[in-house]
N, C-alpha and C positions, 0 to 999 in steps of 0.2 A: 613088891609089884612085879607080875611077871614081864618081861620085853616084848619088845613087839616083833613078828616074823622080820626077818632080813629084807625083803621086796615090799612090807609096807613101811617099814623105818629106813629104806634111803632115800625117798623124797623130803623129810624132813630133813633128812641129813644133806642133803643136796641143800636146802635152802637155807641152813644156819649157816654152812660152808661157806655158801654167796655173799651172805650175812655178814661172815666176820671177813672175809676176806676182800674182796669185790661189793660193797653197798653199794654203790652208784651203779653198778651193772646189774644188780638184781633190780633198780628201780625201772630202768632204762626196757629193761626184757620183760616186764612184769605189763608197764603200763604198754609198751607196743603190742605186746601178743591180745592183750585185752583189745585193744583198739583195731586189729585187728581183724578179730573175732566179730565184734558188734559191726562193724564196715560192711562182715559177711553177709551179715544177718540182716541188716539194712536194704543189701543188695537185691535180697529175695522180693520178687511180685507182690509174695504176701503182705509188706509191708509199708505198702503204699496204699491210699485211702483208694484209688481204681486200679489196682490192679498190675501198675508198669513196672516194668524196671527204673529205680530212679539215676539219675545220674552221674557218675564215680564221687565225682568230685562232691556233688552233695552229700552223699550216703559218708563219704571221710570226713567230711567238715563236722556233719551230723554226731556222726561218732565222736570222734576227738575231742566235740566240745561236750559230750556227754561225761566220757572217762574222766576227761579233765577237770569237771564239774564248772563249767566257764558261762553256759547258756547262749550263746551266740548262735544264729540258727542264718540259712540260705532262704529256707523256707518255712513256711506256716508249721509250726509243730502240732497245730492241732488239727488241719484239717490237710496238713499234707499226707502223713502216716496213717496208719491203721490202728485200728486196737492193740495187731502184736506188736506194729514198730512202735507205738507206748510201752510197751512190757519190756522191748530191747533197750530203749532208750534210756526207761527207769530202772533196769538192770546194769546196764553199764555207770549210770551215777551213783547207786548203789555198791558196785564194785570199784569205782573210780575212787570216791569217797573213805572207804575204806580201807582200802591202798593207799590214800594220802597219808591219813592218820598213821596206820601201820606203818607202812615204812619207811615214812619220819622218825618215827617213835627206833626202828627199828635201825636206821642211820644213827641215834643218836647212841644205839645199844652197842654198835660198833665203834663208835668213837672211844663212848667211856671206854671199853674193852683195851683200846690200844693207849690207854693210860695207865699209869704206874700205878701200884699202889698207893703208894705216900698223899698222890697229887688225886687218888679218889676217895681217900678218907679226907682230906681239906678239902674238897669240894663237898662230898656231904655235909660235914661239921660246917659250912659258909651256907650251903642252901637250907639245910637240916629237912633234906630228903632222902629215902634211901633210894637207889641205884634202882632202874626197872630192871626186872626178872627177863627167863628165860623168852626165848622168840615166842614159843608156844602161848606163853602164859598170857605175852604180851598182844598178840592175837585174839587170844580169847574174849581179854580185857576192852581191847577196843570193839572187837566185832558188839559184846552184849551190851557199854555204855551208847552205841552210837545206837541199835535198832530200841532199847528203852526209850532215850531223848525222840527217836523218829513215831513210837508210837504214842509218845505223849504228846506231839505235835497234833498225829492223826487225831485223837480223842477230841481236843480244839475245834480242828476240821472238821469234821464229818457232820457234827449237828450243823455250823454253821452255813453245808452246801444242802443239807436237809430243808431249812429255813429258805434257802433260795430257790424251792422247790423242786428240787432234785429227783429222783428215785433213790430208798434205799442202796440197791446194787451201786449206783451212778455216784452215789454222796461219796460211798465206802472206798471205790478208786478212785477217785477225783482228792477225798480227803489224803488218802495215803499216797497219792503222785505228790501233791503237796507239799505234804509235809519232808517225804523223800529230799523232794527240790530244795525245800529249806535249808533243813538240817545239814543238807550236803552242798548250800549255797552255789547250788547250781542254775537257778535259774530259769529252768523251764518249764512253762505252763500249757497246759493242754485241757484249761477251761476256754469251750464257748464263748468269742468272743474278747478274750483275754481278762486281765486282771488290769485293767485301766479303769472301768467303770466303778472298783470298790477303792477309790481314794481316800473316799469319808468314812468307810466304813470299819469298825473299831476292831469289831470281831475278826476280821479277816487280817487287817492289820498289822494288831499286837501280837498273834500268831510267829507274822511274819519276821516283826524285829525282836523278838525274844530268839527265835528257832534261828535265825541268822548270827546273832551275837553269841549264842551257846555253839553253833558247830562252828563259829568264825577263832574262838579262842584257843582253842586246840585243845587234845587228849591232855596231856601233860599238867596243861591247867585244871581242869574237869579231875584229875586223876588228885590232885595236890587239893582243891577245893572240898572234894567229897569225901576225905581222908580227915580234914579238919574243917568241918563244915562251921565247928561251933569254937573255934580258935583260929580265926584271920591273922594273926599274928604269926603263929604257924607255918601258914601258905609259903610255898617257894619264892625267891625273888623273880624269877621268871612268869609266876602265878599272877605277883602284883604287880607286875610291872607292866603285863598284857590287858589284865584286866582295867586297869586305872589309865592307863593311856588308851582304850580302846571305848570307853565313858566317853572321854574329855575327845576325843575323834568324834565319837557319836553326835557327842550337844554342841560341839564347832557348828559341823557339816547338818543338824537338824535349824539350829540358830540362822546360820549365814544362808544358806538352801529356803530357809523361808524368810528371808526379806530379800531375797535377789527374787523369786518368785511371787511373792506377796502381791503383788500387783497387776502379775501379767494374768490378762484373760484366759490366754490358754494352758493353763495350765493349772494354779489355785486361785487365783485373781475373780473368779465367778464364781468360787464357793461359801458355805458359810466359814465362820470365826474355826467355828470347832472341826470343822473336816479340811479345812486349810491345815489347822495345827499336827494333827493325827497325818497327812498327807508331807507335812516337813519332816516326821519323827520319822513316816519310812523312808523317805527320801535320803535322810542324812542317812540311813544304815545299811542300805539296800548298796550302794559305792562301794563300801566294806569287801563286797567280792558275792553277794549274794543274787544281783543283779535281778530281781524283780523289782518291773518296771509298774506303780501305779502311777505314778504323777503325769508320764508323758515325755522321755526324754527329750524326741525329736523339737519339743514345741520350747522348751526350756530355753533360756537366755544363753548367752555367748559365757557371760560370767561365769554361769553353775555349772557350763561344763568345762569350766577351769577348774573349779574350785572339784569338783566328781574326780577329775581328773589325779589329780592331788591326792584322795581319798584312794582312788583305784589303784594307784602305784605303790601308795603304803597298804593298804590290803590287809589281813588280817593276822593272827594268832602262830605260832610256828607248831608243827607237827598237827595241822586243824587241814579243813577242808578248804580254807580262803585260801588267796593266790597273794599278788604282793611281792612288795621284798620283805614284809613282814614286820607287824606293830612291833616287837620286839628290837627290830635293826632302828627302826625310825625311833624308838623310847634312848637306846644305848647314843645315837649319831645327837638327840638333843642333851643328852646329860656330859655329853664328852665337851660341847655347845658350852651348855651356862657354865660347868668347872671351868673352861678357858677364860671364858668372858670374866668370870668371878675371882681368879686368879689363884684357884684349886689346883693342890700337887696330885690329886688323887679323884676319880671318880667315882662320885658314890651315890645310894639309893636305897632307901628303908633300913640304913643298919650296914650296910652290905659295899664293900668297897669293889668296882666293875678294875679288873686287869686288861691291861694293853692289849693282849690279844681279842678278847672281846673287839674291842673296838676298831683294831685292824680289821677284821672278819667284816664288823657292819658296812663299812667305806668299801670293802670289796663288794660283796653283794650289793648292794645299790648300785655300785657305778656298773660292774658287769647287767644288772637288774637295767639301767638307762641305755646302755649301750644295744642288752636287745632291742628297746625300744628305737632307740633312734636309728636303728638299720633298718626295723622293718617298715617306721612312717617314709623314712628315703626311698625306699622299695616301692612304696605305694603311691609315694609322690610319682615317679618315674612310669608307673603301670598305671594310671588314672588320672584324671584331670578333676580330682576331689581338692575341697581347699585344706589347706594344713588342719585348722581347728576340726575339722569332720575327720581327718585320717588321724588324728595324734588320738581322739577322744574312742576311735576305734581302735587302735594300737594297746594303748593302754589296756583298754579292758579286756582282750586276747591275752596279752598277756598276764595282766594281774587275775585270769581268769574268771573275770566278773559277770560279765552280759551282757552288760548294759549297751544300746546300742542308737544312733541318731538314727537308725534306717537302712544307712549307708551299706551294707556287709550283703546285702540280700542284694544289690545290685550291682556287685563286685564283677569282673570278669575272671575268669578260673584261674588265672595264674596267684591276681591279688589273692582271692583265694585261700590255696595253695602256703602263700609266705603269712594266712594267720594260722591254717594251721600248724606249722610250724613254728608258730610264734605262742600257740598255747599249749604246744607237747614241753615247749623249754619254759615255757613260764610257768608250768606245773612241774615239771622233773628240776629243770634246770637250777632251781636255788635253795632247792633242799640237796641237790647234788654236787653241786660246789659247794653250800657250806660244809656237809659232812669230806668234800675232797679236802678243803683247806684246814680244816680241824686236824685230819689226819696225819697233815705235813708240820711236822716238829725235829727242823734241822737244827742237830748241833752243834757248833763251833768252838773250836777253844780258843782261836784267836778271835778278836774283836776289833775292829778299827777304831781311831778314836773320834769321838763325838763331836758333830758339828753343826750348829742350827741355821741352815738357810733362811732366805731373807722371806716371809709367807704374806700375799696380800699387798 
């Protein structure tokens, strides 16, 4: 194969460099220039439904929660923007989205990388996966499973905005912003009216909790499932262990989510049996990190946005479009759980014995994952005279990049602002960037002090 000229192969070269060397700073440079960029483009006349310049502060919030794929919005996204700021918006979730996946995938390319050999041949022989290929490949990989899954959403779509009398032209982007939103559990709708009024409705629905739970698991899984589609046995432990805790997340939060609402008028409480039901199903999975809202958040009980809240924090899939500290960390933090309780020398799951370090990693990430949080509800106690339950259930979802939202975020003033987006740039970079920091750090000692068990509890 002949090479490539000199001045088209050093941008690749520049980026595996970053790659192997700096991952956390190619994540950091990747998603701000992006952010950026769309902030620009926001900024333009063009992209407001009259004409104006919109506001800094909106046009960054805007943005940020695009890239980030979060759905949080200041303003109306459908009747505040234009046609182009739709094209900007679902351009940067698109790229947001992508860049999750990728450079997750591409943190974790880096990690193996600075492992031994010894210790990446027993990790394969313990996962019985092989190692992900080159950056390029690994790009390519993700770029064509995620627009396949995105236009199999649309196909879904588009009859069914057909049906609700649409125009062709109208069904065809309206289908594909959708499915975009989904797939990339981003969150944002830019139907007429919003998507409240199809609670009951099946078609629009099941769409939405399939297309959320497939971008919610991540590449890795998708990668490992599709490989052995017809041998589950096969699957990674990482494969099983996302998928199977992310089930038992779904049928919790669809179960408990409809009998804390089961009753209340506003929200399923006036509907029939079967559009109650279908109305808990997205309910439990839309927390996930996908954040479309049909049921009604603001109108919801005090309970379910505890119980949301819970969901929003654990989040989805690692190296996926969801946010979180990641069903992965919350699956390791319960098995490390029962082995204690049960008086287990060793942590295990499917076959597969989980090492110490694992588990250090998870306790980091979560508590650094709580610690964002509980600065930035302080922050907003401080700037607002919101009650904690409205600011905690706002916090969470900036940061677990979800959407979901009581209301509250649009009547923010610009500083509050300001510290979610902030809060969604680190809740989308920041815990795929520490874990691939803490991965990397493997100090080693020859002396050891000796062993002492404090008193715990």
């Amino acid at each position: 194969m002949r090479e490539l000229p000199a001045f088209l192969s050093r941008p690749r070269d520049a980026i595996d460099s970053i790659a192997r060397r700096s991952p956390a700073r190619l994540t950091l440079i990747v998603f701000s220039g992006v952010i950026v960029a769309v902030t620009g483009l926001l900024l333009l006349p063009i992209s407001t439904a009259d004409g104006t310049v919109p506001p800094f502060v909106d046009a960054l919030f805007t943005a940020t929660s695009a890239v980030c794929v979060t759905g949080l919005v200041t303003v109306d996204t459908a009747a505040y923007w234009s046609s182009f700021g739709h094209v900007v918006i679902m351009g940067g979730i698109m790229v947001g989205g992508l860049g999750v996946m990728t450079l997750a995938s591409i943190l974790g390319l880096a990690v193996s990388r600075r492992i031994g050999l010894t210790q990446r041949l027993l990790a394969a022989s313990e996962t019985r996966t092989a190692a992900l290929g080159e950056v390029g490949n690994l790009v390519r990989a993700v770029i064509v499973a995620s627009l396949t899954l995105t236009g199999a959403l649309a196909v879904v779509f588009i009859p069914r905005f057909v049906a609700l009398g649409l125009t062709i032209p109208q069904a065809l982007w309206q289908g594909w912003f959708m499915a975009v939103s989904t797939f990339n559990n981003a969150g944002f709708v830019i139907l007429p009216g919003g998507i409240g009024g199809h609670v009951g409705d099946w078609w629009m629905s099941l769409p939405i909790i399939v297309g959320t739970f497939v971008g919610g698991i991540g590449f890795p899984v998708i990668l490992s499932v599709a490989t052995h589609w017809r041998e589950p046995r096969r699957w990674s432990l990482h494969a099983k262990l996302t998928i199977t805790t992310s089930v038992a997340l779904w049928l919790l939060g669809t179960v408990l989510i409809g009998w804390f609402e089961w009753t209340n008028p506003a929200t399923l409480g006036s509907l029939p049996i079967g559009d109650r039901i279908i109305g808990s199903m997205t309910a439990g999975m839309t927390p996930r990190s996908s954040g479309i809202d049909t049921v009604g958040v603001p109108e919801m009980r005090e309970a379910t946005w505890f119980l949301q809240d819970a969901l929003m924090f654990i989040g989805g899939g690692s190296a996926s479009t969801a946010g979180g500290i990641k069903v992965g960390t919350f699956a390791v933090m319960t098995l490390a759980i029962v082995a204690e309780a049960r008086g287990d020398r060793d942590i295990e799951a499917f076959g597969r014995r989980l090492s110490s370090s694992v588990v250090r990693l998870a306790i980091a990430v979560s508590f650094i994952g709580a610690t964002f949080v509980g600065l930035a509800a302080l922050a907003l106690l401080v700037i607002t005279d919101l009650h904690l339950d409205v600011i905690l259930f706002e916090v969470i979802s900036a940061f677990a990049t979800c959407g979901l939202s009581t209301g509250a975020t649009a009547l923010l003033p610009d500083s509050a602002k300001y510290v979610l987006v902030v809060l969604m740039f680190a809740g989308r970079t920041g815990t795929m960037t520490l874990a691939a920091a803490l991965a990397l750090r493997n100090r080693r000692r020859v002396i050891r002090f000796p062993e002492e068990r404090p008193i715990i509890g």
